[in-house]
C-alpha positions in Angstrom: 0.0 0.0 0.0 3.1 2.5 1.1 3.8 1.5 -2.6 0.9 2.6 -4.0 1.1 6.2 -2.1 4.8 6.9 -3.5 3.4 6.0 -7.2 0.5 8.7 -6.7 2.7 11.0 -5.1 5.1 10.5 -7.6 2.6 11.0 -10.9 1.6 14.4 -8.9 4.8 15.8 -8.7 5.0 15.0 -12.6 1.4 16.7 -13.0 2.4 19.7 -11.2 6.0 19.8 -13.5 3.7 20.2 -16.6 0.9 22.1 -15.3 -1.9 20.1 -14.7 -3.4 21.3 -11.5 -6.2 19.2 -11.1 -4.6 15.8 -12.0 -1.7 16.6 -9.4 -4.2 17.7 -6.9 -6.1 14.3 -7.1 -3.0 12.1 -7.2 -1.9 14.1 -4.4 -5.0 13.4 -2.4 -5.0 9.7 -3.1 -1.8 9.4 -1.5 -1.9 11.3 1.1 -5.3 8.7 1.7 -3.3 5.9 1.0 -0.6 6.5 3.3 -2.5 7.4 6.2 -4.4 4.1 5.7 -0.9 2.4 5.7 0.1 4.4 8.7 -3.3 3.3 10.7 -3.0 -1.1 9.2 0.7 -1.0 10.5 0.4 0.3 14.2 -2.6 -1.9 14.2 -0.3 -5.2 13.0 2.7 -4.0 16.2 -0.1 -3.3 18.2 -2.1 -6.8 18.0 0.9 -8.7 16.2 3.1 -8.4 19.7 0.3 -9.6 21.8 -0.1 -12.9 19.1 3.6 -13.9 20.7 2.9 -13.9 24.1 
């Protein structure tokens, strides 16, 4: 998913280079949904993952 963010980010950062405002805004929002989605799924797999070994 962290993959998926850095392609998005990526393609807005291109947008923005040759002026497409609304494109780069939409990639840019996708990522930044994407990573906060991976950022929430992995302190949810330490959280519950480190109480599995116990």
């Amino acid at each position: 998913m962290l993959h998926y963010a850095v392609v998005f980010f990526v393609i807005a950062l291109i947008a923005a280079v040759f002026g497409f405002g609304g494109i780069a805004a939409g990639a840019a929002g996708i990522a930044k949904i994407l990573f906060i989605v991976f950022v929430i799924l992995a302190v949810a797999t330490f959280l519950f993952g480190r109480n599995r070994g116990t």
